[in-house]
py3Dmol code that shows the C-alpha trace and the ligand (Angstrom):
import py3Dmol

protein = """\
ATOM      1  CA  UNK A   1      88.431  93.736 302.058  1.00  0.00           C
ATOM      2  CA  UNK A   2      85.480  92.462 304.572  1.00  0.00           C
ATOM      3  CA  UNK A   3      83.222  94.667 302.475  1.00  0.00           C
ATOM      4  CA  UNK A   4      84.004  92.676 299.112  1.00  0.00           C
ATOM      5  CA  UNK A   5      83.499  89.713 301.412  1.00  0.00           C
ATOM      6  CA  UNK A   6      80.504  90.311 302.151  1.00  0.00           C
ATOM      7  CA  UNK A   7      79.409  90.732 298.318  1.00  0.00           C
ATOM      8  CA  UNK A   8      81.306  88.285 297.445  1.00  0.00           C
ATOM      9  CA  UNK A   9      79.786  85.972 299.798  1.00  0.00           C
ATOM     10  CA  UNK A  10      76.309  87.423 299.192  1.00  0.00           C
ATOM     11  CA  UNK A  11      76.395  87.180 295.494  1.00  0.00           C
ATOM     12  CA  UNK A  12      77.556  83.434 295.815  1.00  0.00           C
ATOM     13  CA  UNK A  13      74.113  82.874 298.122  1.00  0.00           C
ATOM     14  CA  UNK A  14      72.125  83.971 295.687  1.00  0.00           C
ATOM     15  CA  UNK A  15      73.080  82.466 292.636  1.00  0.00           C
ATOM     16  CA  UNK A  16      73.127  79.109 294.691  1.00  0.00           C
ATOM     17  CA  UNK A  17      69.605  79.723 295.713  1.00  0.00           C
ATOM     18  CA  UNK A  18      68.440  81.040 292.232  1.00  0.00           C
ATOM     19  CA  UNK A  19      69.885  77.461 291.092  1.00  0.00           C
ATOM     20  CA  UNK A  20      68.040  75.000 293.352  1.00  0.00           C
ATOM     21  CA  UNK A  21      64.776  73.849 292.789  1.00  0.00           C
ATOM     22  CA  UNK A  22      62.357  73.389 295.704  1.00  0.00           C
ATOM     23  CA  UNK A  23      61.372  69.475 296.213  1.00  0.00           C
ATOM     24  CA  UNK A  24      57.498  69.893 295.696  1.00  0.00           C
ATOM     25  CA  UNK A  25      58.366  72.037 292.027  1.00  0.00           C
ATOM     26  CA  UNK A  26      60.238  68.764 290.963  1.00  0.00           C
ATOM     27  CA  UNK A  27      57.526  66.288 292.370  1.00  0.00           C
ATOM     28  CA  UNK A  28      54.659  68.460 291.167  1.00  0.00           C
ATOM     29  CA  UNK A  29      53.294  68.780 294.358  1.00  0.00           C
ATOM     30  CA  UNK A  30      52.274  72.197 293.720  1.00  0.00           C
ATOM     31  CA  UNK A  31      49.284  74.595 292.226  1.00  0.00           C
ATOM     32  CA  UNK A  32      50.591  75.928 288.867  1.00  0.00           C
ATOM     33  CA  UNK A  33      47.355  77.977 288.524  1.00  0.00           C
ATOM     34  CA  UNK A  34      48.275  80.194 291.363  1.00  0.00           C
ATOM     35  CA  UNK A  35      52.060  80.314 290.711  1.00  0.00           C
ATOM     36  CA  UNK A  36      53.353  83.289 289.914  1.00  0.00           C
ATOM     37  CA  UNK A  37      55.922  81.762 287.288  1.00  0.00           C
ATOM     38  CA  UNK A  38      53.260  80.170 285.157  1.00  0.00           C
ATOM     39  CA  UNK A  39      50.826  81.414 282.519  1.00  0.00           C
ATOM     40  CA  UNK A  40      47.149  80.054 281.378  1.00  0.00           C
ATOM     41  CA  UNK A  41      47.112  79.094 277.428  1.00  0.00           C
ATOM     42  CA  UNK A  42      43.888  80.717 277.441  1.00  0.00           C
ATOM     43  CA  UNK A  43      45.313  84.173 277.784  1.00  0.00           C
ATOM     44  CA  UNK A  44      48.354  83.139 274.711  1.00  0.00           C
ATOM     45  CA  UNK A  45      47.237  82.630 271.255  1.00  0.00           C
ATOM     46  CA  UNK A  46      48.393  79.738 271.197  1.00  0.00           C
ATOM     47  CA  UNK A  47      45.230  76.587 270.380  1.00  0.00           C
ATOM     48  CA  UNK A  48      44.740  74.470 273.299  1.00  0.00           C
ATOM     49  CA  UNK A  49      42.557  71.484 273.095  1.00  0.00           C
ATOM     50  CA  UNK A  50      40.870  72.278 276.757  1.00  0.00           C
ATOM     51  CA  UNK A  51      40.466  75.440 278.950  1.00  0.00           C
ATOM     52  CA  UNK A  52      43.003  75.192 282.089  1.00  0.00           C
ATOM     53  CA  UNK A  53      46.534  74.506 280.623  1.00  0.00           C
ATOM     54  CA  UNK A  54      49.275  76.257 282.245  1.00  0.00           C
ATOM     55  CA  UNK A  55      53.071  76.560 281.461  1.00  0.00           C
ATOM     56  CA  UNK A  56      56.028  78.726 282.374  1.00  0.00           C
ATOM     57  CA  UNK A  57      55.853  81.750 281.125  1.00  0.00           C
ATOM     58  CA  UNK A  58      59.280  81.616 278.835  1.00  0.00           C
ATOM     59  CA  UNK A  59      58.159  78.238 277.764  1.00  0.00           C
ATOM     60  CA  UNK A  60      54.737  79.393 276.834  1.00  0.00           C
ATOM     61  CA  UNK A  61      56.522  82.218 274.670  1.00  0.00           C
ATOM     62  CA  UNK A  62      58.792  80.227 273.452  1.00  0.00           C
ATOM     63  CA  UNK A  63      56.223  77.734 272.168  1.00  0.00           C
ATOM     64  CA  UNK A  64      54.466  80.690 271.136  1.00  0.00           C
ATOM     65  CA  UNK A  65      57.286  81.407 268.455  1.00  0.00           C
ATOM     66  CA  UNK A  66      57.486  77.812 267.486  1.00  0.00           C
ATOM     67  CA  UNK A  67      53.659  77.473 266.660  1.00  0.00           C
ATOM     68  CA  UNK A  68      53.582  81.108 264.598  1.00  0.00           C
ATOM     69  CA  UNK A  69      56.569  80.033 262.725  1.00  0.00           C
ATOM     70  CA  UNK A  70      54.846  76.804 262.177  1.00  0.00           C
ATOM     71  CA  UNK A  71      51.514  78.323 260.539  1.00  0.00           C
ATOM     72  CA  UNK A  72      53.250  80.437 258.544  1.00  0.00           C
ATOM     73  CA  UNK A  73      54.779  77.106 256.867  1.00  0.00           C
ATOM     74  CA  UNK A  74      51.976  75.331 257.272  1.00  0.00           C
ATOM     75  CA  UNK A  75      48.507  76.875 257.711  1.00  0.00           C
ATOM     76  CA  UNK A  76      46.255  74.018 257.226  1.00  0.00           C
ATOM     77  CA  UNK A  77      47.819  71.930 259.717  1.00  0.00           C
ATOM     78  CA  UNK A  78      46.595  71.720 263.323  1.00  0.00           C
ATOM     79  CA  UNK A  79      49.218  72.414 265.669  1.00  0.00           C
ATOM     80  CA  UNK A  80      47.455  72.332 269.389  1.00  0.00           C
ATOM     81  CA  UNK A  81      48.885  72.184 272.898  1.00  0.00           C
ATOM     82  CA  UNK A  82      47.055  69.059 274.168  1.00  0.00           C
ATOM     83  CA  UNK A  83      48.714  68.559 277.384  1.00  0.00           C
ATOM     84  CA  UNK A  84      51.167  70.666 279.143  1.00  0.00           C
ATOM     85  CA  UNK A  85      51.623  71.017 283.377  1.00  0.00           C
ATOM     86  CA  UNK A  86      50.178  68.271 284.811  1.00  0.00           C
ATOM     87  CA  UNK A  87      50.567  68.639 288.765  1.00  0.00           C
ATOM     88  CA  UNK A  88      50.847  65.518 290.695  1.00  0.00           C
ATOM     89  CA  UNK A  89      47.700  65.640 292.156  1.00  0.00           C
ATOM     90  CA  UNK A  90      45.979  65.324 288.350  1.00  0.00           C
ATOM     91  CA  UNK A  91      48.715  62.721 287.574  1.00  0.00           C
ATOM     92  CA  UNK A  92      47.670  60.656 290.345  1.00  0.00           C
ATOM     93  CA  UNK A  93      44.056  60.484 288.684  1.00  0.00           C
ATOM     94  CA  UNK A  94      45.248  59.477 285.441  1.00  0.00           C
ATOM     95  CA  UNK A  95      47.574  56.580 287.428  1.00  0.00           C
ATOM     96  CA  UNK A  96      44.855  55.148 289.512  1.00  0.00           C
ATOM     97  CA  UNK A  97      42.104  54.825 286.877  1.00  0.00           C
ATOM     98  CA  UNK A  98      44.598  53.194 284.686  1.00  0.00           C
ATOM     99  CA  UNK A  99      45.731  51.246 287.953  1.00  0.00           C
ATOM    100  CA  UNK A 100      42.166  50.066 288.717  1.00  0.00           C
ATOM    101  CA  UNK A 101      41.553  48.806 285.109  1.00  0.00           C
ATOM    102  CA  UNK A 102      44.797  46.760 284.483  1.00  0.00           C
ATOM    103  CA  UNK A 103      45.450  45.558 287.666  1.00  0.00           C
ATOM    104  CA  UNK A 104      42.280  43.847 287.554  1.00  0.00           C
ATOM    105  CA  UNK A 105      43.354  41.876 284.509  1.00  0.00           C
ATOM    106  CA  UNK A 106      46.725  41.604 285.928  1.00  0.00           C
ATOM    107  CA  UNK A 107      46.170  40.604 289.229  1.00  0.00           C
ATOM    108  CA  UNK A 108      50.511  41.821 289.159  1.00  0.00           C
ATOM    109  CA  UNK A 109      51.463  44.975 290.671  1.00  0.00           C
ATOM    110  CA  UNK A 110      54.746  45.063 289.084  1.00  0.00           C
ATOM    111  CA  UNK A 111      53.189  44.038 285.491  1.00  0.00           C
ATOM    112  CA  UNK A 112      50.451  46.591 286.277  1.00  0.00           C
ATOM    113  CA  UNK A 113      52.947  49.511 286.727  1.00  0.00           C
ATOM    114  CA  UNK A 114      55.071  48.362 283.694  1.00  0.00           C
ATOM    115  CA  UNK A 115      52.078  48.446 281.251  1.00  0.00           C
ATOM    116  CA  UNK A 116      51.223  52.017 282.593  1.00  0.00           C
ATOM    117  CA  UNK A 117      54.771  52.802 282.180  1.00  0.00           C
ATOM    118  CA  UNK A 118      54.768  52.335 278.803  1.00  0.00           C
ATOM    119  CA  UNK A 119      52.979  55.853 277.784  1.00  0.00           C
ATOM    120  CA  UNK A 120      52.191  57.439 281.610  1.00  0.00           C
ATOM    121  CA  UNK A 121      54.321  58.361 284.622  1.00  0.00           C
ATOM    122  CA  UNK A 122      54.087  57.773 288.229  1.00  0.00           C
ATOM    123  CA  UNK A 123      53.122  60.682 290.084  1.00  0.00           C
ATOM    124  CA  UNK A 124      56.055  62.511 291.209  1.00  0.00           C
ATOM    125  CA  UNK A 125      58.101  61.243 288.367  1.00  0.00           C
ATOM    126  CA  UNK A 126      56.599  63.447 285.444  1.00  0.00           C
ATOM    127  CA  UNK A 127      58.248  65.900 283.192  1.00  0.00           C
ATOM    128  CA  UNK A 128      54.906  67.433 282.614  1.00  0.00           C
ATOM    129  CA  UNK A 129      54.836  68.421 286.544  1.00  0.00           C
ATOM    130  CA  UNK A 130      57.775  71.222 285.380  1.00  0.00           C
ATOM    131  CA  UNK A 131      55.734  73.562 283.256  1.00  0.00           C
ATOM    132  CA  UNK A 132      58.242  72.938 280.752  1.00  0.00           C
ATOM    133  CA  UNK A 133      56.844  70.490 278.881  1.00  0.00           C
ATOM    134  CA  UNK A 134      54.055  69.932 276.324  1.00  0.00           C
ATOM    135  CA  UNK A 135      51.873  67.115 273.789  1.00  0.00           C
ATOM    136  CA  UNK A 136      51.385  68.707 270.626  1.00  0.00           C
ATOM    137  CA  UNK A 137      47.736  67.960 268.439  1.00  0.00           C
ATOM    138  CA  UNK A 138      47.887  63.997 269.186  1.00  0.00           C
ATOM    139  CA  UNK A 139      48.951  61.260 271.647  1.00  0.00           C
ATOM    140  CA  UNK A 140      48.771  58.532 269.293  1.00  0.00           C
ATOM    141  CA  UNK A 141      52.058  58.001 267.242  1.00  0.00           C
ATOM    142  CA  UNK A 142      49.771  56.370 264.244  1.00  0.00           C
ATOM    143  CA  UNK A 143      48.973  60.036 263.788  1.00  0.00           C
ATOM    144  CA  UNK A 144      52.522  61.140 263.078  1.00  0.00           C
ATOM    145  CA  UNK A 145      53.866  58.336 261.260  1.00  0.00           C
ATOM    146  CA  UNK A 146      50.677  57.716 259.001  1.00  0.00           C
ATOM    147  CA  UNK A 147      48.530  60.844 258.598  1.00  0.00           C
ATOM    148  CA  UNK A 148      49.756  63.061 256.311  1.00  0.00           C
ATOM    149  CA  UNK A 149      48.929  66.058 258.352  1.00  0.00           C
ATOM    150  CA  UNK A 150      51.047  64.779 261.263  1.00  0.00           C
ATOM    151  CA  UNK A 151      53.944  63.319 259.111  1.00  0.00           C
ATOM    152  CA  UNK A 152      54.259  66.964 257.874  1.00  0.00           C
ATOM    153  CA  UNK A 153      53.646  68.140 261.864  1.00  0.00           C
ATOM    154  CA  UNK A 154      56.873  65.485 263.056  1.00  0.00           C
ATOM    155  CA  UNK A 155      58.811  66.630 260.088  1.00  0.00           C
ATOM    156  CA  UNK A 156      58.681  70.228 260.961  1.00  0.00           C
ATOM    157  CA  UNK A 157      58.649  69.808 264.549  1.00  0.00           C
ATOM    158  CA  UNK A 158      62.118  67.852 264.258  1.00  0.00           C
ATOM    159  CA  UNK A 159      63.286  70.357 261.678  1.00  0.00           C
ATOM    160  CA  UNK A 160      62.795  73.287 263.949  1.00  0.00           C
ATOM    161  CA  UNK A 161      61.911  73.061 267.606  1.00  0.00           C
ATOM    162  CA  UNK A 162      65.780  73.088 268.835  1.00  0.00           C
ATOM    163  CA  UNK A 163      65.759  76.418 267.484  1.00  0.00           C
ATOM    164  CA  UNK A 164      63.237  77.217 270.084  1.00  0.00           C
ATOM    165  CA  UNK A 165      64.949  75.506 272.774  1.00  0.00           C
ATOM    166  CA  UNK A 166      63.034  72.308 272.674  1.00  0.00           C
ATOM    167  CA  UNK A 167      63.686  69.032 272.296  1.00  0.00           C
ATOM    168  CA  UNK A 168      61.832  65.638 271.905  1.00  0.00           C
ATOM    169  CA  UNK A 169      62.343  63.988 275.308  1.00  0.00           C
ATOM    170  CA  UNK A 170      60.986  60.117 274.429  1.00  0.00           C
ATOM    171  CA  UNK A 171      62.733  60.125 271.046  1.00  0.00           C
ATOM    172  CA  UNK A 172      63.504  56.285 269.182  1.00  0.00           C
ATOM    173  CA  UNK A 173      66.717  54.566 269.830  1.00  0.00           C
ATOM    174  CA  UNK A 174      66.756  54.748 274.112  1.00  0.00           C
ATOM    175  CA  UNK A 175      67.608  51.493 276.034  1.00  0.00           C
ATOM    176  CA  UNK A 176      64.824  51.786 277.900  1.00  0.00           C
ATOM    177  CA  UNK A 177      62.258  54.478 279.297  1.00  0.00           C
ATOM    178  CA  UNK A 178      58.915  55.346 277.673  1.00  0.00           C
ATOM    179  CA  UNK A 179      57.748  53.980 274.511  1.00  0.00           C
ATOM    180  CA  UNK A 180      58.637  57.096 271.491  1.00  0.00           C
ATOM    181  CA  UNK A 181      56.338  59.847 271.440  1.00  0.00           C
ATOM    182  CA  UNK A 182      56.527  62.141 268.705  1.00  0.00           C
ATOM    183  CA  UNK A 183      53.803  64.411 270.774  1.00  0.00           C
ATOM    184  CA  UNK A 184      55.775  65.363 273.297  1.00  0.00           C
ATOM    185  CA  UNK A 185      58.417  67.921 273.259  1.00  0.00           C
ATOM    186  CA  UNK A 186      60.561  69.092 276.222  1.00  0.00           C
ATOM    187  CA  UNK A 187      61.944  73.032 276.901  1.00  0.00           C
ATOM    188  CA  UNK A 188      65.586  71.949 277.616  1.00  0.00           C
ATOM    189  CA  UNK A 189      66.981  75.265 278.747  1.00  0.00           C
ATOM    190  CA  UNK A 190      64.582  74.727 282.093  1.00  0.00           C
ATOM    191  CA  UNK A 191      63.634  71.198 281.579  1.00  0.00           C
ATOM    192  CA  UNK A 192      67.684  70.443 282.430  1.00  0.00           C
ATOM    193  CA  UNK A 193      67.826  72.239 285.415  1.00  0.00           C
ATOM    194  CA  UNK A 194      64.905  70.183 286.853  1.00  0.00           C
ATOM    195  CA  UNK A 195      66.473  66.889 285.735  1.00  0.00           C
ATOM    196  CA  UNK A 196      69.953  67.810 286.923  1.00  0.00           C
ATOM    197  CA  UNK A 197      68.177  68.387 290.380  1.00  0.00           C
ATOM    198  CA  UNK A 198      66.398  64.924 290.201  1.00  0.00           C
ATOM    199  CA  UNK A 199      69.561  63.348 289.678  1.00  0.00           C
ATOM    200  CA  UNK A 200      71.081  65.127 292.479  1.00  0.00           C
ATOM    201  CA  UNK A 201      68.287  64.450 295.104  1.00  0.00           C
ATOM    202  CA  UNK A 202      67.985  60.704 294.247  1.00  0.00           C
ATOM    203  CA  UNK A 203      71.832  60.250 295.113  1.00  0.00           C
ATOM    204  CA  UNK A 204      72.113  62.281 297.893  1.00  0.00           C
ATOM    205  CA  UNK A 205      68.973  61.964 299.691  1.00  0.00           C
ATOM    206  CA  UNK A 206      66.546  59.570 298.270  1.00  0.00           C
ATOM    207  CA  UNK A 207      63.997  59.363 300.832  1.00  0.00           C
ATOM    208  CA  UNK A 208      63.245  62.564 300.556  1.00  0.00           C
ATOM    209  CA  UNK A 209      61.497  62.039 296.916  1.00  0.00           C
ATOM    210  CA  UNK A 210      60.544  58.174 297.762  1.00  0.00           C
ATOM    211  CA  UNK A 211      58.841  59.094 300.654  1.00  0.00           C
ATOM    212  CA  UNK A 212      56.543  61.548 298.915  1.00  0.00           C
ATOM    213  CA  UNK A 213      55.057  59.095 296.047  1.00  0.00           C
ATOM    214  CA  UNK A 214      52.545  57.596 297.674  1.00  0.00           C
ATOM    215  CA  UNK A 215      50.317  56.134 294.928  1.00  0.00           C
ATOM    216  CA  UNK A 216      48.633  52.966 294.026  1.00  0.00           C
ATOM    217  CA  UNK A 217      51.517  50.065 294.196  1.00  0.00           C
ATOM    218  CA  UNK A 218      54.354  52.063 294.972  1.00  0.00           C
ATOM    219  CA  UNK A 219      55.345  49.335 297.762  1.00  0.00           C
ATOM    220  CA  UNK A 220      54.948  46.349 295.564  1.00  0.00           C
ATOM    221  CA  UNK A 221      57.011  47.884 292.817  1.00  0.00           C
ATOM    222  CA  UNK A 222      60.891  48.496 292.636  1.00  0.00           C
ATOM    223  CA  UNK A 223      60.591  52.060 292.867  1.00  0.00           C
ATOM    224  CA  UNK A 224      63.585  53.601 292.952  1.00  0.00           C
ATOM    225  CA  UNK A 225      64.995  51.232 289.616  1.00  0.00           C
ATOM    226  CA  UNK A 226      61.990  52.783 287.812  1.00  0.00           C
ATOM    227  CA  UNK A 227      62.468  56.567 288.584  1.00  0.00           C
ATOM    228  CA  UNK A 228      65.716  55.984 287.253  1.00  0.00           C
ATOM    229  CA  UNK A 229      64.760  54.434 284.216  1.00  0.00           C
ATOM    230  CA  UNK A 230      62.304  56.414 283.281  1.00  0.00           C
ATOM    231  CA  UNK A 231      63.031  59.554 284.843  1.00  0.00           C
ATOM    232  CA  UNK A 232      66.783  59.484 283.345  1.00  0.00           C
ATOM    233  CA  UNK A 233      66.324  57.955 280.319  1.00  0.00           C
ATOM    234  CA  UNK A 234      65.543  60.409 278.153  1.00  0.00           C
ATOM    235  CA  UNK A 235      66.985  61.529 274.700  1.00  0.00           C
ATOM    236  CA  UNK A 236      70.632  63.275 275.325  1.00  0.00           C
ATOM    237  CA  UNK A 237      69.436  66.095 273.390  1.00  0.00           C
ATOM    238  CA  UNK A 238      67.302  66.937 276.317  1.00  0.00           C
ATOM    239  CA  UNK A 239      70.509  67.064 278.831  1.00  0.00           C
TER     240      UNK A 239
END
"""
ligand_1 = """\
1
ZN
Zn 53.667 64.290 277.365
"""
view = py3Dmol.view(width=600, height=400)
view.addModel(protein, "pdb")
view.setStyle({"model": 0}, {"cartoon": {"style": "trace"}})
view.addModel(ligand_1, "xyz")
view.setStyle({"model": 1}, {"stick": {}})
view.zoomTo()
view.show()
C-alpha cells in the first residue's frame, strides 16, 4: 500500500512539474539559441527571411508540414517565416527605438505605449517569446488583403493551418488587443499552456511578472490593465 503511495505520489510530482512553465520561459527572459527545446530555421527547410530564427522543435515541424503542404498547392507563392522567437531582450530593442521616436512627438507616455501597442508588445508580454509562434512572408496586412499572392497566402493559411495545430492569434472581430494580423499565426497545442500559465501568475502572484518588465514607461503606464488586454485578448480559437 505505501509502495503504490509512493508512485502514486511520485507520478502526481511529475506530471505537475512537466505542466508548469518556468517564469523567465513565459517572460522571454531566456536564450532560445542555447535551449535545448528549440531548433534554428537554418537547419529546417523551411525559407526564413534572416539567418538566426529559432522555434520549438514540434512547432518548427509542425510548420514544416504546413509550408510543404502549402507549395504543393501553391508553388509560386512565397511562404517565409519572417519572425518567430523573439526573446525579451530583442523585444526590448524593437520597444525602445519605437519608444524614442513616438514619444518625442507625443510628449505622452501612455499615448506613446498605446500607438506601439497597436502592432508590437511590451517586453515580457509577447507571444513570440514562446517559440510557438511565427509571421509568415509579410507584416503589412495591405499584402494579404490586396496582393493577389497574399490573398491566395490568407486564404490557404485560414483554410488549413488548424489542421496543423495553429491558429491566427490577432484575428478580426476582438474587443480589444492588437490591431488584426493576418501574418501571424500561433501553435495552440503549446501556445495554450503558456497563456493558461500567464493567466494563472497574474492572479495569483502578480508582482512576480510586473516586477520583471522593466522597460521604457512601464511606470507611467497602467501596466497591469494592458497585459491583460493584450496578453488575453486573443482569438478563442487560440485557447
Ligand atoms: Zn507576430
Amino acid at each position: 500500500m505505501k509502495k503504490i503511495l509512493f508512485f502514486l505520489l511520485l507520478n502526481l510530482t511529475f506530471t505537475t512539474m512537466a505542466e508548469t512553465i518556468p517564469l523567465n520561459k513565459l517572460i522571454g527572459q531566456f536564450n532560445e539559441k542555447t535551449d535545448p527545446n528549440f531548433v534554428a530555421l537554418d537547419s529546417t527547410i523551411l525559407p526564413v527571411n534572416k539567418p538566426g530564427m529559432y522555434l520549438q522543435k514540434e512547432v518548427a515541424d509542425q510548420l514544416t508540414k504546413a509550408y510543404q503542404d502549402f507549395k504543393i498547392a501553391h508553388p509560386n507563392i512565397p511562404f517565409i517565416v519572417v519572425s518567430a522567437t523573439r526573446n525579451y531582450a530583442y523585444q526590448n530593442s524593437i520597444w525602445q527605438n519605437k519608444w524614442d521616436r513616438l514619444f518625442k512627438k507625443l510628449k505622452n507616455e501612455p499615448k506613446t505605449a498605446q500607438e506601439i501597442l497597436k502592432y508590437s508588445s511590451m517586453p515580457g508580454t509577447s507571444r513570440h517569446h514562446w517559440g510557438t509562434d511565427v509571421d509568415i512572408t509579410s507584416v503589412s496586412s495591405d499584402y494579404f488583403t490586396q496582393d493577389p499572392k497574399g490573398k491566395i497566402l490568407f486564404q490557404w493559411l485560414q483554410t488549413n493551418m488548424s489542421k496543423y495545430g495553429f491558429c491566427q492569434s490577432f484575428n478580426h472581430g476582438r474587443k480589444g488587443g492588437y490591431q488584426p494580423e493576418e501574418w501571424h499565426w500561433s501553435y495552440q497545442p503549446i501556445a495554450k499552456k503558456f497563456l493558461a500559465q500567464y493567466k494563472k501568475i497574474l492572479a495569483s502572484n502578480e508582482k512576480s511578472i510586473i516586477n520583471q518588465l522593466t522597460f521604457a514607461g512601464y511606470n507611467k503606464i497602467k501596466l497591469r490593465d494592458l497585459i491583460e488586454e493584450y496578453v488575453f485578448d486573443v482569438n478563442p480559437d487560440c485557447y
